[in-house]
Structure formats: C-alpha cells, structure tokens
RODO-2510 file (C-alpha; in nm, 4 decimals, decimal comma):
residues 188
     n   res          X          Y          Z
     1     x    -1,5366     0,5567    -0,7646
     2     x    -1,2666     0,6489    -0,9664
     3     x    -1,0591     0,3893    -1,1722
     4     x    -0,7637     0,2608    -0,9966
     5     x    -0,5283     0,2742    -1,3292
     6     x    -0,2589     0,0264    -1,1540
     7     x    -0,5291    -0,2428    -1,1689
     8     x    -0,5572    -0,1104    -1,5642
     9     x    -0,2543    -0,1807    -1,6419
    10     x    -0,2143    -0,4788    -1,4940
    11     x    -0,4566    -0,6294    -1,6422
    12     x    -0,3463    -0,5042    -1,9829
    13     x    -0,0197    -0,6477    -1,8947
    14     x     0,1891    -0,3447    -1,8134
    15     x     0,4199    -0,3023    -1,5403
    16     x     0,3501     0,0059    -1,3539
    17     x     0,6527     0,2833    -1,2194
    18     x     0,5678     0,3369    -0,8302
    19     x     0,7765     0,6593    -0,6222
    20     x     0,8604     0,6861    -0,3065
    21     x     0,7601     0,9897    -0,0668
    22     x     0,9781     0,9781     0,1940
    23     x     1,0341     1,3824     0,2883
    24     x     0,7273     1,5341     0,4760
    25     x     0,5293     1,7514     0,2172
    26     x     0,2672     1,8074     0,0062
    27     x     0,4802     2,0512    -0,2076
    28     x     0,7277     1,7113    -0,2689
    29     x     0,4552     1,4860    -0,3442
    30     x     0,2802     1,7381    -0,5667
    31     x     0,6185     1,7753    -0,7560
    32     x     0,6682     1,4181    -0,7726
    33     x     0,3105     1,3686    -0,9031
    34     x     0,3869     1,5426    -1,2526
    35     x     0,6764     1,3523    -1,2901
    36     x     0,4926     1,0812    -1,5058
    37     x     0,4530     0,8056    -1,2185
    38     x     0,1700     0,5669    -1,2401
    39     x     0,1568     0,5292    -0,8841
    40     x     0,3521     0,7379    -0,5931
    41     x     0,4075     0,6207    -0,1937
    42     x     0,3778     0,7962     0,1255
    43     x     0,6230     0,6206     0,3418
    44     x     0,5049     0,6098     0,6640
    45     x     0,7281     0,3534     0,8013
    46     x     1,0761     0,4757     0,7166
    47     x     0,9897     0,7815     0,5677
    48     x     0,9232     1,1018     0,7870
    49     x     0,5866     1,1905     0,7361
    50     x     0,3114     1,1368     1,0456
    51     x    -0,0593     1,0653     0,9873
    52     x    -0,1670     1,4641     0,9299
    53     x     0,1339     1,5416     0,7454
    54     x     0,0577     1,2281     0,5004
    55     x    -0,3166     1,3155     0,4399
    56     x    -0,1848     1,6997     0,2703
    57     x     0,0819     1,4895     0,0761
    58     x    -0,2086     1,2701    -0,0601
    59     x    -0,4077     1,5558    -0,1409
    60     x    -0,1274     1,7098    -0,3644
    61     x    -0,0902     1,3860    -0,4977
    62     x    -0,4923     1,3399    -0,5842
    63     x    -0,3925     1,6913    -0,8408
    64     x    -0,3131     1,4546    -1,0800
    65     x    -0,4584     1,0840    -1,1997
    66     x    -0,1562     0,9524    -1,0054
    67     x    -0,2920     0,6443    -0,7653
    68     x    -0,2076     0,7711    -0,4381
    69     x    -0,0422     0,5001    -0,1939
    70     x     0,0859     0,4480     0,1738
    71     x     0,3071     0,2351     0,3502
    72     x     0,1702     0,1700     0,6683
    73     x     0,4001     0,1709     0,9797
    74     x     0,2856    -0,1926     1,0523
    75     x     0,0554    -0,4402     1,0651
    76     x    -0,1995    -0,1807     1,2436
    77     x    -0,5711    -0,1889     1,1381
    78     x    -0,6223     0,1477     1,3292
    79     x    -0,3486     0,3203     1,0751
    80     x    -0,4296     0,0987     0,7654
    81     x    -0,7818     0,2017     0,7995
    82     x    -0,7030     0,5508     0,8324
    83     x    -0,5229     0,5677     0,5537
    84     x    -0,7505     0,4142     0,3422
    85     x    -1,0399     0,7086     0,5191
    86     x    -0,8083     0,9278     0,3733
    87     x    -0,7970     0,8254     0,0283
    88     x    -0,5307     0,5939    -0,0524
    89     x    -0,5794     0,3517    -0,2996
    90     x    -0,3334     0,0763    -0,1953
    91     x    -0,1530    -0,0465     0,1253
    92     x     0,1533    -0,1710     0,1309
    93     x     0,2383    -0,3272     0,4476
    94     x     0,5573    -0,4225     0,6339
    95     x     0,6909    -0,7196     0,7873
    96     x     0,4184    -0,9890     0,6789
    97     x     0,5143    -1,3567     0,7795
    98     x     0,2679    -1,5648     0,7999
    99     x    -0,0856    -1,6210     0,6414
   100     x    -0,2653    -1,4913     0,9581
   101     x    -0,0794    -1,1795     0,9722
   102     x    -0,1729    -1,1512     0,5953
   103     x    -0,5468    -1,2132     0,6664
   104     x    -0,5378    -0,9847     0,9381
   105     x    -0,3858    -0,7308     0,6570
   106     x    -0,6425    -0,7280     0,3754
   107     x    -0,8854    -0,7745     0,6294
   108     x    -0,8374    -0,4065     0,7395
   109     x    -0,8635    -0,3379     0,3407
   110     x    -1,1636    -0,4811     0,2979
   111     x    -1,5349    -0,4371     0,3658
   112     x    -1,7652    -0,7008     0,4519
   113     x    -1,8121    -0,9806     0,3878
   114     x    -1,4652    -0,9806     0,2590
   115     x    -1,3031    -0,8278     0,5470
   116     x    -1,3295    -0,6192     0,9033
   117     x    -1,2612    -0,2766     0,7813
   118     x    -1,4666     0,0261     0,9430
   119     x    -1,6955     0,2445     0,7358
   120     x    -1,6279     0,5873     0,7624
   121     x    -1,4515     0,6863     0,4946
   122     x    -1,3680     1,0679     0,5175
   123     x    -1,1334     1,2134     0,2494
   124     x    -1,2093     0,8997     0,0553
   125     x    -1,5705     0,9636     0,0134
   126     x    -1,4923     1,3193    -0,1543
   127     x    -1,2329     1,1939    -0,3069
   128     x    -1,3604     0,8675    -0,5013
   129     x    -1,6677     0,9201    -0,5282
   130     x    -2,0176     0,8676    -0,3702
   131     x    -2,0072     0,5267    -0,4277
   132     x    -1,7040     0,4505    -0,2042
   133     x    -1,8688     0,1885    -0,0051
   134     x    -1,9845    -0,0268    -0,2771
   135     x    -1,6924    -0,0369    -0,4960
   136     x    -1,3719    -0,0032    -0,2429
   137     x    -1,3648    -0,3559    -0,1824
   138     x    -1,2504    -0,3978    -0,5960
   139     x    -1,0718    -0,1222    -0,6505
   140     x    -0,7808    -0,1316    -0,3277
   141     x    -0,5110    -0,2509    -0,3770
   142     x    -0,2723    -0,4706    -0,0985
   143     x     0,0693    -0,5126    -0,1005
   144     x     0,1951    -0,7840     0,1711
   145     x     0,5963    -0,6654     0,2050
   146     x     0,8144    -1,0153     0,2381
   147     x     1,1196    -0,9353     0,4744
   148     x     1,2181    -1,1874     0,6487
   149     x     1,3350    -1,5802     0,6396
   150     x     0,9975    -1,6741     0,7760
   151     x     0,7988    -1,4415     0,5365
   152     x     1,0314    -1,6514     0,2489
   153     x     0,9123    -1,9933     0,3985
   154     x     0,5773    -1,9366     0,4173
   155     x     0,5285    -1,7224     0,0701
   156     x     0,3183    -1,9498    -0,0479
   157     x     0,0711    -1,9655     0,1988
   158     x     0,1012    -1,5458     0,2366
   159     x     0,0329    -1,5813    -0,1880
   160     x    -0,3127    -1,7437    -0,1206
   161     x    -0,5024    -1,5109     0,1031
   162     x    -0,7900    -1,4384    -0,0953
   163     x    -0,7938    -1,0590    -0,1619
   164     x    -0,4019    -1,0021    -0,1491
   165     x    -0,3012    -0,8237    -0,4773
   166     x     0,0444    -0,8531    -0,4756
   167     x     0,3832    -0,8672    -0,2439
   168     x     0,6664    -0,6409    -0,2310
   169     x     0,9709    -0,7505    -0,1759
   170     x     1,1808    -0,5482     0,1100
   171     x     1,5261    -0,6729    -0,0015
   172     x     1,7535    -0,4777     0,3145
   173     x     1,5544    -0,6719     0,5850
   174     x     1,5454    -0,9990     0,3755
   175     x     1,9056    -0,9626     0,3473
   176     x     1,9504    -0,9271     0,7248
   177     x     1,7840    -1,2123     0,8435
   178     x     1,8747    -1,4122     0,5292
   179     x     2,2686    -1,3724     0,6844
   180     x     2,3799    -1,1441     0,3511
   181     x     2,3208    -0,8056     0,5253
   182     x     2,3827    -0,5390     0,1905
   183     x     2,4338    -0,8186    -0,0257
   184     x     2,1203    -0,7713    -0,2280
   185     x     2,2678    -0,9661    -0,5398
   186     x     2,4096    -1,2641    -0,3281
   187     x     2,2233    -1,5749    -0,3116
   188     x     2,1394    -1,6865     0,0755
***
C-alpha cells in the first residue's frame, strides 16, 4: 500500500498544508494537486461535488504523491465507505458529538477487528496496492470535525476512541451554537 506521507510527517513532527476542493472537477483538483499541498479535500458536504463527480477529482488528484481526502456529507457508513472504495486516504467527518457517534465513525474506517467497514475496495485496490486489505486499517486516516457546544463538552471522551487520528475543528458551526455566530476570534 502506498505510504500515507501525512502520517510521515507527523510523526517526524511536521505540520502538514491540507486544500480544499470545493468546485466539481477533476481538472481543479488536478491543478490544485501541483500546487505543493501535502494533502488536498474533496468537500462533499459543503462543497459541490456528488459521489461520481468526487471519484474523477480523486483520480486527478492520485497524478501526484498528494494524499487524497474527503469530507463526507455525514456521519454515513454507506458514503464513508465508499469513499474510502474509492481511494481516499482520510475521512474527515462532520458534526461529531459524542463518543458513540465517533465509534460509529472510525468504525466505518476500519477493518476488523478494529472496526465494521465492508471489504470491497474498488479504486482503492488499484490504487494502493494489492495489499489494501492488510494494511488499510494503519494507513487511514480519521478526522472527527468538532462543531458544536456538545461536541466541545464531550471532546475528551470523542479524543479517546481508539483509532481516531485527529479532530478538525469547524469554527462557523462552533460559533453558532457557541452564541458568537462570525465571531471566530471571540471567546464564548
């Protein structure tokens, strides 16, 4: 499977430069993926690309040793899994609250025994390498996104899911329900 450099560099201590895809096409993300990014993502939840129109914008993005990425529209194992058939590398996923909805997450990330996720992986296969199966489980990545009040209150429970990578912080929600709508450098 190939090397999932964001994992690389993390572990060297780096911080790694993510883009966004938000306009549907694979002549965009190709574009974008000689611009020098470690890591780019199709945005599938406020971004305007559907399922088919994501999987060409992750094959101009797999033209390069870019990581490609997706933000899921939600909390779906049907579309995480999907996305992960067709190659992505890393999830990030909206709107997580609690520690069961983050289980329920990387569990649609991960084989078992770590998780529930299907095996069929498509694109992935071709892409990664014949020995998808066996090494997935290491090499995705999961992003739980922290939007809300409740996501705040229960971060440290969401922070000990075994198998969660990281969080992303999705600072125009938290601001809404936080009661600072657009205020993104005002304390709650």
């Amino acid at each position: 499977m190939r090397e999932n450099k964001i994992k690389t560099i993390w572990s060297n201590g780096g911080n790694v430069v993510n883009g966004w895809l938000a306009i549907p096409s694979s002549w965009s993300a190709e574009a974008m993926a000689h611009q020098g990014f470690d890591s780019l993502t199709v945005d599938m939840q406020h971004g305007l690309a559907d399922y088919q129109t994501a999987v060409t914008m992750l094959q101009a993005v797999s033209t390069t040793d870019v990581i490609p990425m997706a933000r899921v529209p939600w909390n779906e194992p049907g579309i995480i899994m999907r996305m992960l058939d067709a190659g992505c590398y890393g999830i990030v996923c909206p709107m997580i609250n609690t520690r069961a909805e983050a289980e329920q997450f990387v569990g649609a990330c991960r084989y078992h025994p770590a998780g529930y996720r299907s095996a069929g992986p498509t694109r992935a296969r071709i892409y990664s390498g014949g020995n998808y199966l066996e090494e997935a489980n290491d090499v995705i990545l999961t992003f739980a996104m922290i939007e809300t009040a409740q996501a705040i209150e229960n971060l440290e429970d969401i922070l000990s899911v075994p198998g969660l990578d990281a969080v992303y912080v999705g600072p125009s929600d938290l601001s809404i329900t936080l009661g600072v709508q657009g205020q993104f450098d005002s304390p709650p």
